[in-house]
C-alpha positions in Angstrom: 18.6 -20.9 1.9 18.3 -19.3 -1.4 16.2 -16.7 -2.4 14.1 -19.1 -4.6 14.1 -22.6 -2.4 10.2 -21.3 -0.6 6.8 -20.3 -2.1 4.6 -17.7 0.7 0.9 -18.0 0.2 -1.7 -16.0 2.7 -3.8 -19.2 3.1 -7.7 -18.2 3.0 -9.2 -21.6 3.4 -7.8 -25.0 5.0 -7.0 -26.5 1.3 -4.2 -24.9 -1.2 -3.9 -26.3 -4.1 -0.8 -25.6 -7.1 -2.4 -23.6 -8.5 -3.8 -21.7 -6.2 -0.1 -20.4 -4.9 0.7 -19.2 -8.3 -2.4 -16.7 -8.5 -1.9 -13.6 -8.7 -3.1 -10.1 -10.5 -1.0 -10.2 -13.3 1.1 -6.4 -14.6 -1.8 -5.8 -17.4 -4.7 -6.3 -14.0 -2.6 -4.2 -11.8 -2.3 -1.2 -14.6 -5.7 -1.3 -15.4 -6.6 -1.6 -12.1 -5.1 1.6 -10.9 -7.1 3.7 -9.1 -8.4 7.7 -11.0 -6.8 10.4 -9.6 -9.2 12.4 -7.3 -8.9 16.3 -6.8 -7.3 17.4 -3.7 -9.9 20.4 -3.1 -12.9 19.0 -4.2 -12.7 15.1 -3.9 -14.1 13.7 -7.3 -12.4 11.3 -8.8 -11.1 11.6 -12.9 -9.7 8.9 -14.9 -6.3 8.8 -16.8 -7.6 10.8 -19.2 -8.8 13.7 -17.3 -5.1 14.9 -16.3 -5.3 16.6 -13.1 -2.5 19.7 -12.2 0.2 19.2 -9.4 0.5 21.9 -6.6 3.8 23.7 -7.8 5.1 23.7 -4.1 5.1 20.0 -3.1 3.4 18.4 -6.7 1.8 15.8 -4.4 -1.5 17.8 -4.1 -3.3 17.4 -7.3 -6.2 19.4 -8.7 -9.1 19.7 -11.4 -9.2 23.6 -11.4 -7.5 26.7 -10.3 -11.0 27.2 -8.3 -10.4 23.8 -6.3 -6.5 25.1 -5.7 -7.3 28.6 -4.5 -10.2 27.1 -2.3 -7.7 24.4 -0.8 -5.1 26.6 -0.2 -5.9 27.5 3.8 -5.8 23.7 4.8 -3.2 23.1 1.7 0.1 25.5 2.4 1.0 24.0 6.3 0.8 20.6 4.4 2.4 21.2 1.5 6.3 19.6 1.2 7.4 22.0 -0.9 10.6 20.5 -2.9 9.2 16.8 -4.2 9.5 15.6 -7.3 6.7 14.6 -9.6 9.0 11.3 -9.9 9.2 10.5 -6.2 9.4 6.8 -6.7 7.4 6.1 -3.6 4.3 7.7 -4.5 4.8 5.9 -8.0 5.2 2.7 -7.0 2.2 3.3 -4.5 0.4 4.1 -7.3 0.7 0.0 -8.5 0.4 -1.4 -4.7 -2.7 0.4 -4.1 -3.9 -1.5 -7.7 -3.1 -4.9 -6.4 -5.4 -6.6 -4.5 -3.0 -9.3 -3.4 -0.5 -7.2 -1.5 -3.9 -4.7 -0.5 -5.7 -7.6 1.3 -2.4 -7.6 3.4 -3.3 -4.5 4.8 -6.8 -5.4 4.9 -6.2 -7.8 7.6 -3.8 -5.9 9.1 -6.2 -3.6 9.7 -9.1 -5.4 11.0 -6.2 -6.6 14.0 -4.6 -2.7 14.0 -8.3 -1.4 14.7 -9.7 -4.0 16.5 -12.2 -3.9 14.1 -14.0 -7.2 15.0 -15.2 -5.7 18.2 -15.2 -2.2 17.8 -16.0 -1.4 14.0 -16.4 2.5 14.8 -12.9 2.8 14.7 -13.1 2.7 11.3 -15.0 6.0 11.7 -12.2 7.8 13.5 -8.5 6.3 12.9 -6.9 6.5 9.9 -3.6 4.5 9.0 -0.2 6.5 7.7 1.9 3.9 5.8 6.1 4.7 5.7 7.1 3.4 2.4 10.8 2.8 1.8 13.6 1.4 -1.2 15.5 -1.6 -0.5 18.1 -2.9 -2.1 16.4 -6.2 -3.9 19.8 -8.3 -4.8 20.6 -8.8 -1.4 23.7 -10.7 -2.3 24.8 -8.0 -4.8 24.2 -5.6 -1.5 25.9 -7.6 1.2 29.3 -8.1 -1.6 29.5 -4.3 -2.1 29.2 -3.8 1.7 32.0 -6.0 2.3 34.3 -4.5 -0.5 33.8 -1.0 1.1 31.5 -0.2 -2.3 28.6 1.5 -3.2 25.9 0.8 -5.1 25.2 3.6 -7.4 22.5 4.5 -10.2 20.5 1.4 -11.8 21.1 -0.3 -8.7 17.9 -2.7 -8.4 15.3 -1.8 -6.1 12.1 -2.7 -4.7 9.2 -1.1 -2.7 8.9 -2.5 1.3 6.8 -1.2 4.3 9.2 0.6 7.1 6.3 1.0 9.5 2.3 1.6 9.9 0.9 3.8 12.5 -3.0 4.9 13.8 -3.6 8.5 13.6 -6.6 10.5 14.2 -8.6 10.8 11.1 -9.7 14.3 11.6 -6.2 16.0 12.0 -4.9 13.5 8.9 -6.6 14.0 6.6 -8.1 16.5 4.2 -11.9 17.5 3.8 -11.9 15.9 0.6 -10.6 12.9 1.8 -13.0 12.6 4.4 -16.0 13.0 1.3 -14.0 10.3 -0.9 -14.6 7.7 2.1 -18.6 8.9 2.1 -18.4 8.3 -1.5 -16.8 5.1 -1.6 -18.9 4.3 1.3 -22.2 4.9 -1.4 -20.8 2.3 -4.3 -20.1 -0.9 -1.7 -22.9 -3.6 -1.0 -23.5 -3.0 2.7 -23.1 0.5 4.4 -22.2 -2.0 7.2 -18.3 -2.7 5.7 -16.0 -0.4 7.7 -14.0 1.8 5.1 -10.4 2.9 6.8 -8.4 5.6 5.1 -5.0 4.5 4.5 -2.0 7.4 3.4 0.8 5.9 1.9 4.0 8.9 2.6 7.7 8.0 1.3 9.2 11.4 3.2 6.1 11.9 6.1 4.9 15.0 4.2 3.0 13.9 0.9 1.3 11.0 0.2 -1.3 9.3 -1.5 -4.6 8.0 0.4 -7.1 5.4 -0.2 -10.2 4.5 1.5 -10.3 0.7 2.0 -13.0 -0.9 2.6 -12.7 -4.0 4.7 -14.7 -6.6 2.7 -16.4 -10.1 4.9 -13.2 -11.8 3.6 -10.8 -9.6 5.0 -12.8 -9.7 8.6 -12.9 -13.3 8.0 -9.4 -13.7 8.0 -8.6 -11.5 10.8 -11.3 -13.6 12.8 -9.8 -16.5 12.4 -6.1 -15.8 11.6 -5.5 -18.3 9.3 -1.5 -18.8 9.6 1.0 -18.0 7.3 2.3 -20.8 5.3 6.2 -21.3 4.0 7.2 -24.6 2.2 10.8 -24.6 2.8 13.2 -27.6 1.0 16.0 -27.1 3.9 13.0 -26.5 6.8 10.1 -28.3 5.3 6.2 -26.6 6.5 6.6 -23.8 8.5 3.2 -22.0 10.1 3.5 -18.6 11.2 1.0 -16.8 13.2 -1.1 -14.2 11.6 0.3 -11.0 13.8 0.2 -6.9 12.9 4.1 -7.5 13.0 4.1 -10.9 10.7 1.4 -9.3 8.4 4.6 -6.3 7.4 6.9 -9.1 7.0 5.1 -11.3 4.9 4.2 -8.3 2.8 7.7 -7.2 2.6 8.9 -10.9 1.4 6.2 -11.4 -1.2 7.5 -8.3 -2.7 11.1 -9.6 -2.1 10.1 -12.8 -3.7 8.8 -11.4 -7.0 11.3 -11.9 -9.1 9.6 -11.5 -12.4 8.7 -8.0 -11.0 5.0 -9.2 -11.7 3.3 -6.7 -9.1 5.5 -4.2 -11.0 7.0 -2.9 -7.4 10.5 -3.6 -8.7 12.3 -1.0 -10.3 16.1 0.5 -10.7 17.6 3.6 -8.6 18.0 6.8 -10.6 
């Protein structure tokens, strides 16, 4: 079956119409939908403009002031990686996902299932979710030819951004103090203090990362209520329904990103 022969949809309601599959944040909602950078030592938040400065060790930790750096340093320095790049492409390209509320709601669900939300919503309070971001190869034609010709594929090789795995942590021992107050924060602007917020760290090397809280909307507790399947519309295998699991959630997340081809989620890029 080729790569193009099946449209995925994450079916909210018993009726999808043409052009419902094809909705989507488009690149110019995803950019200006990225979330402002928030200081690693104090927790406020600062748009575009207001550059922050990278920790010189590990340039994942991010600050407003040298007074927010020296304070953080204690809880900091056993943290800090040490050696990344400012150009790691994980934390780049997490920088998009965490801006698209497609591929977000994805782990909206997967959450209210991971937590048992629906019956015990306090987990929100004390779990927190570490997502392993990873490259794959996204021609994987091009990959499986090289493979067989004993070749590699070098620089400019096209690439795309997948989940490897997602595991619960405690949320006290993974995350920072100003974490912690960005979820108290967030918790301030939403319409009910009822909504369970979940802090989610996205990590490309298990050391740095970028976190989020996420708050778990009615719709996203809706779906995990009722686990509304996953629908593929195959030519070669007609309607297939899959069953809305922690497992099938990755996969499904994973293949929408696969099936992107016009790179609209902007989670497609080229190896350097």
């Amino acid at each position: 079956m080729s790569a193009t022969s099946h449209i995925q949809f994450f079916r909210l309601t018993p009726v999808i119409t043409e052009k419902d599959k094809n909705k989507g944040p488009s690149p110019e909602e995803i950019r200006a939908n990225i979330p402002p950078e928030i200081c690693s030592g104090c927790g406020e938040s600062y748009s575009g403009a207001e550059k922050l400065k990278n920790c010189a060790g590990c340039r994942a930790a991010r600050y407003c002031s040298r007074h927010c750096q020296v304070s953080d340093w204690p809880t900091h320095k056993p943290l800090c990686g040490g050696s990344v790049s400012s150009t790691d492409i994980h934390l780049k390209l997490a920088k998009k996902l965490m801006a698209n509320v497609d591929l977000m709601f994805y782990l909206k669900v997967y959450t209210v299932l991971a937590l048992d939300l629906l019956t015990t919503p306090e987990n929100a309070l004390n779990t927190c979710l570490i997502v392993k971001l990873i490259t794959r190869d996204a021609d994987h034609m091009a990959a499986l030819r090289a493979m067989m010709n004993g070749e590699e594929r070098g620089l400019g090789t096209p690439i795309m951004l997948q989940i490897a795995s997602i595991e619960k942590k405690p949320l006290l021992s993974h995350t920072t103090a100003a974490m912690r107050t960005s979820i108290d924060k967030t918790r301030a602007g939403i319409p009910s203090p009822d909504w369970p917020i979940v802090m989610i760290l996205f990590t490309g090397d298990d050391v740095n990362c970028l976190a989020t809280p996420c708050v778990i909307d009615p719709q996203a507790l809706q779906q995990g209520r009722e686990r509304n399947p996953f629908v593929i519309q195959s030519a070669m295998m007609g309607r297939q329904e899959i069953p809305v699991e922690e497992k099938t959630i990755i996969e499904q997340f994973n293949n929408k990103i696969y099936m992107d081809k016009q790179n609209r989620y902007l989670l497609h890029t080229k190896s350097k």
